[in-house]
Wavefront OBJ file of the C-alpha trace (Angstrom):
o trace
v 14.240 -185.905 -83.174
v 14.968 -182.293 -81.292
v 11.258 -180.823 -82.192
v 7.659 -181.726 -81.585
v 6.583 -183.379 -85.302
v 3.479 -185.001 -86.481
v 4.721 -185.607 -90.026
v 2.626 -188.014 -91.632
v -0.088 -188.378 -88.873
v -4.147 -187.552 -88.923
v -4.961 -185.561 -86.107
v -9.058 -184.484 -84.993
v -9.184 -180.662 -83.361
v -12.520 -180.171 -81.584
v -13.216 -176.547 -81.078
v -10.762 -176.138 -83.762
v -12.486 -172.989 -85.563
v -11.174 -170.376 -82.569
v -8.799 -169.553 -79.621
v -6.744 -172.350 -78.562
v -8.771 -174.620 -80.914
v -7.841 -172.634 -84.227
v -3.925 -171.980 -82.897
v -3.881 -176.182 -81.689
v -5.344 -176.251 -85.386
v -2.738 -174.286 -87.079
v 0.079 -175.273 -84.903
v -0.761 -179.186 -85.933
v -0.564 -178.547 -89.639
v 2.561 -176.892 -89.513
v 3.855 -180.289 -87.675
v 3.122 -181.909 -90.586
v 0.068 -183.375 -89.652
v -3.451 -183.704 -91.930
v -5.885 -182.069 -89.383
v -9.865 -182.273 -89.484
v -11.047 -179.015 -87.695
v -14.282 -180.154 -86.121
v -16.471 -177.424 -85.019
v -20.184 -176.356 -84.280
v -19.267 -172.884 -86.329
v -19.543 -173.459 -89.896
v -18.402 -169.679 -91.214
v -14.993 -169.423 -89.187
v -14.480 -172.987 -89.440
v -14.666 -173.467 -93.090
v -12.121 -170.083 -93.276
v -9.993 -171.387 -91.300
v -9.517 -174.168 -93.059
v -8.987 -172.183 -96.366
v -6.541 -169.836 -94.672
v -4.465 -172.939 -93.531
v -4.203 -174.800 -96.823
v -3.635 -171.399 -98.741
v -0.588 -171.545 -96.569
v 0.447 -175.245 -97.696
v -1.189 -177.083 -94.729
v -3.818 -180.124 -95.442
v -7.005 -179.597 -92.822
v -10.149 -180.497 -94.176
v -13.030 -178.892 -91.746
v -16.417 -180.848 -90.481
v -19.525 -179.966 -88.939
v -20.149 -181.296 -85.914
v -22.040 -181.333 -82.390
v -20.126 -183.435 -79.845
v -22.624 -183.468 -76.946
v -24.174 -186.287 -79.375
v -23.167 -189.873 -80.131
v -24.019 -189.430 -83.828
v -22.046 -186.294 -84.487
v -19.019 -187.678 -82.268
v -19.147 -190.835 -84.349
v -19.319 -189.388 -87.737
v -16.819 -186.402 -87.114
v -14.051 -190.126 -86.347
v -15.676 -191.274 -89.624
v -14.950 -188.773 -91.371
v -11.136 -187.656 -90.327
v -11.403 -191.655 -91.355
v -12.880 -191.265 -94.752
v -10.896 -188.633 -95.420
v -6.986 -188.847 -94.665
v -7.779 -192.451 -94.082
v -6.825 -193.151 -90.434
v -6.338 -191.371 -86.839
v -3.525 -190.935 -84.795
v -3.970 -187.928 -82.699
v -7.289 -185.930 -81.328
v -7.081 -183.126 -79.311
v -10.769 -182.840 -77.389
v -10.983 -179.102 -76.754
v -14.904 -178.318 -77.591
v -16.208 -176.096 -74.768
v -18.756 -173.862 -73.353
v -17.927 -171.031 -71.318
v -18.398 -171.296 -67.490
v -21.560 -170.687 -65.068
v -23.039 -167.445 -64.608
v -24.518 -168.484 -61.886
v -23.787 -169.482 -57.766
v -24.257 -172.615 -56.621
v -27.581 -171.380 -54.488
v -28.770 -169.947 -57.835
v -28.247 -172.872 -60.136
v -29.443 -172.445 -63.909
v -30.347 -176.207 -64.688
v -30.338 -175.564 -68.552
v -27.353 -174.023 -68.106
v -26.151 -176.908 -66.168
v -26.625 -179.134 -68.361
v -25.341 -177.553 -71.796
v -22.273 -177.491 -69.663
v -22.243 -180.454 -68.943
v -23.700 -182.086 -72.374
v -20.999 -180.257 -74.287
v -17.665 -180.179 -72.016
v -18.354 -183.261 -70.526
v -20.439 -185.521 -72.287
v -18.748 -184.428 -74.992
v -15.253 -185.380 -74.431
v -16.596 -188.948 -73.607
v -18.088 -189.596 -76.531
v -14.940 -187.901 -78.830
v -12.840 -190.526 -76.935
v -15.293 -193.365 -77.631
v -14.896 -193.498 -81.110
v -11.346 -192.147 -81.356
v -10.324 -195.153 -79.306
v -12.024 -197.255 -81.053
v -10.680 -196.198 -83.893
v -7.421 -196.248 -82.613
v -7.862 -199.540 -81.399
v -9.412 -201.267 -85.019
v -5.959 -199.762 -86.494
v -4.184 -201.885 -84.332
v -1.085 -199.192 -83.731
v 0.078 -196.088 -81.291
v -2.177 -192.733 -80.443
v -2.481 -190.082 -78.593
v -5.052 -187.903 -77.350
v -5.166 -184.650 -75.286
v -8.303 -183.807 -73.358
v -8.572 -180.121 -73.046
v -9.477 -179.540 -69.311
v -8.824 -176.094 -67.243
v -7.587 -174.597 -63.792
v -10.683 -174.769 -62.752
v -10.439 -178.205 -62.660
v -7.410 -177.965 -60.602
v -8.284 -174.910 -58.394
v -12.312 -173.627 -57.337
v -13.884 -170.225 -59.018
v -16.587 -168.808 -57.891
v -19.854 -168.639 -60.025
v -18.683 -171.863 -62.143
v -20.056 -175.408 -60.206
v -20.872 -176.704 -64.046
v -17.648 -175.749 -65.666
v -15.716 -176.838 -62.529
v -17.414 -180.235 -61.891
v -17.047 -180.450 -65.940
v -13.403 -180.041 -65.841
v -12.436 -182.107 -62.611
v -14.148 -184.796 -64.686
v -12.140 -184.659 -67.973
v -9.200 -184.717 -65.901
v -10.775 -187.860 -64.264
v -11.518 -189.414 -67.267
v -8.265 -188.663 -68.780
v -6.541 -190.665 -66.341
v -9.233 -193.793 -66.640
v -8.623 -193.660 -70.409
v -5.250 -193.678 -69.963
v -5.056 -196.477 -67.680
v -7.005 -198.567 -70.148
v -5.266 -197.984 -72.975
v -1.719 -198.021 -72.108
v -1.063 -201.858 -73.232
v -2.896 -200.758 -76.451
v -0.163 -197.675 -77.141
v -2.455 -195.267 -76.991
v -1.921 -192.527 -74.495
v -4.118 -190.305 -73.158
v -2.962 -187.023 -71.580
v -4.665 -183.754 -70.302
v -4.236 -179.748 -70.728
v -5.385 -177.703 -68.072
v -5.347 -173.825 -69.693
v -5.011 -171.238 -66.948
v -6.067 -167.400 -67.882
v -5.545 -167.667 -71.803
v -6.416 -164.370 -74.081
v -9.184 -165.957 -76.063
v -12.988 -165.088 -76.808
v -14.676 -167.169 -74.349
v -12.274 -166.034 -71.837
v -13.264 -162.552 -72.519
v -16.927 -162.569 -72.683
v -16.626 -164.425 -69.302
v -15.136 -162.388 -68.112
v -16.850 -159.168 -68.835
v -20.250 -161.152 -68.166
v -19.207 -160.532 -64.093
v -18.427 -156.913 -65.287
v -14.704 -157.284 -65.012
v -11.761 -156.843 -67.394
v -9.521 -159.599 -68.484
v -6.728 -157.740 -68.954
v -7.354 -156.481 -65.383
v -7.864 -159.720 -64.022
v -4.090 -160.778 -65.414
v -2.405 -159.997 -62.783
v -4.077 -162.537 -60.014
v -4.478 -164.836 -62.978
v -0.914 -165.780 -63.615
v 2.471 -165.068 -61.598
v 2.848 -163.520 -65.177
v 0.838 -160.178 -64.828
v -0.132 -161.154 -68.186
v -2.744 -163.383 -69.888
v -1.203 -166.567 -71.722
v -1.538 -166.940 -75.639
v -3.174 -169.211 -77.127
v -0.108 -170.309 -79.109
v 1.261 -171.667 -76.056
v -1.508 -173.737 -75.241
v -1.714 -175.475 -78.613
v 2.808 -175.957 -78.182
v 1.853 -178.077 -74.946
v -1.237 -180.319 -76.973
v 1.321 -180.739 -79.766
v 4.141 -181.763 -77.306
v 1.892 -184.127 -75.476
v 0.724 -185.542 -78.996
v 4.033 -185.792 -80.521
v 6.685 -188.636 -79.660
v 8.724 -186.613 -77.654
v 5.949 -187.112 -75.061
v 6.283 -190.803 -75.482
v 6.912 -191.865 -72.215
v 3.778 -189.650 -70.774
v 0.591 -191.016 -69.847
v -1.948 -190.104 -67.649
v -1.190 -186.669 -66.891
v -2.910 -183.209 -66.479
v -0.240 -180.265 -67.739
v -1.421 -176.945 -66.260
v -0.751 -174.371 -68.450
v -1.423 -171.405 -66.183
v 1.908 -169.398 -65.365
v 2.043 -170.960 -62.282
v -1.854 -169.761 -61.200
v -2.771 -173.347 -59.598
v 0.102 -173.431 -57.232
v -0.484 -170.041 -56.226
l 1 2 3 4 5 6 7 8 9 10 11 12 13 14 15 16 17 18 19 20 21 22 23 24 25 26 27 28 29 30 31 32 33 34 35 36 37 38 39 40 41 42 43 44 45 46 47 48 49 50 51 52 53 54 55 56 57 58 59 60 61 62 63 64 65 66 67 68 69 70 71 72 73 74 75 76 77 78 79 80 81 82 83 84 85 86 87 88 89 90 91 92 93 94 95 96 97 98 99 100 101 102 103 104 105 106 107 108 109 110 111 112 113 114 115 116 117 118 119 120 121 122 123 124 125 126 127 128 129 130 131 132 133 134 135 136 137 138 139 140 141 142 143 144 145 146 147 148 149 150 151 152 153 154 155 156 157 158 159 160 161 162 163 164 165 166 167 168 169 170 171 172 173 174 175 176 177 178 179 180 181 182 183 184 185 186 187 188 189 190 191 192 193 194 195 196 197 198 199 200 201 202 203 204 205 206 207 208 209 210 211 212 213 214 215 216 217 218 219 220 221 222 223 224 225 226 227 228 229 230 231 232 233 234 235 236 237 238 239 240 241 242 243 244 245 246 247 248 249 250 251 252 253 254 255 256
């Protein structure tokens, strides 16, 4: 095999309905795989969906909240119900970051941070694992985490203590699922031209496009494309020796 393929595997999106979600989405059912775009946005989801099998792709899309057990365990049920199995989830469900210094902590902002980009990653894995696990064969899953789990931003102690934790649990999961066949691998998205990126950004009264050029060794922001090739990499076989691991996907921000 010379190119990333997920012929004949089910795959779970989270997030799936924009940004890196709807590209990771996209990218997926052009692999070959049968996708179920989970997402909290009904209207873009459900579109997105139609505009991928209009194309020839199968995705199916489902409603879902992740920050609770119920919706994490019926979104598995129904990728289940649907296409039949799992083989591949990519977590990537998020909230934007903090608006807030540490000194001026928002705790309900705190804690939809933490309820959706933690929390909710936990619980995805739960029940794909399990899954995984009662089908007795190989998976994969890619945890969507960011820089700012790998390198400290101002205004974000939520986001940040979020993301240092997916990469955490990444490697726990990982670890306890090896002998199983199931690997478990991270993403760590550096400055990447999305929505959330922008409104961010422009909530601290900047400009993303301004901000490109201490953002990535670049001068430019990354695509969302080329997040979703790294997921599909890390999800394919050609990763098959790769467990464990956090790849940064920030034009070379986090060693800067």
């Amino acid at each position: 095999m010379d190119h990333a393929s997920l012929e004949g595997k089910v795959a779970i999106v989270t997030g799936g309905a924009m940004g890196m979600g709807e590209a990771t989405t996209r990218l997926f059912a052009e692999a070959g795989a049968k996708v179920l775009l989970a997402d909290r946005n009904e209207d873009v989801g459900r579109q997105v969906a139609s505009d991928i099998k209009a194309g020839g792709g199968t995705v199916e899309f489902h409603a879902v909240d992740v920050s609770g057990s119920d919706g994490a365990k019926a979104m598995v049920e129904a990728a289940v119900s649907t296409f039949g199995r799992l083989d591949v989830a990519v977590n990537n469900a998020a909230v934007t970051p903090d608006t807030h210094q540490v000194h001026e902590l928002d705790e309900d902002e705190f804690d939809n941070i933490i309820a959706i980009n933690l929390r909710g990653v936990a619980l995805c894995m739960k029940y794909e694992i399990g899954q995984m696990i009662k089908q007795g064969d190989p998976g994969a899953i890619v945890n969507i985490a960011s820089i700012n789990g790998l390198r400290p931003q101002f205004n974000s102690i939520a986001y940040s203590a979020s993301k240092h934790a997916v990469i955490g649990m990444t490697k726990v999961a990982a670890l306890e699922n090896a002998s199983r066949g199931i690997r478990v691998n991270g993403v760590a998205p550096g400055a990447i031209d999305t929505p959330m990126l922008r409104g961010a950004v422009e909530r601290t009264g900047g400009s993303a496009d301004d901000s490109a050029g201490f953002l990535s060794l670049f001068n430019r922001l990354g695509r969302p494309e080329e997040v979703a090739q790294a997921s599909l990499w890390l999800a394919s076989d050609l990763s098959s020796f790769v467990t464990g691991e956090t790849l940064a996907v920030d034009a070379g921000y986090s060693n800067s």
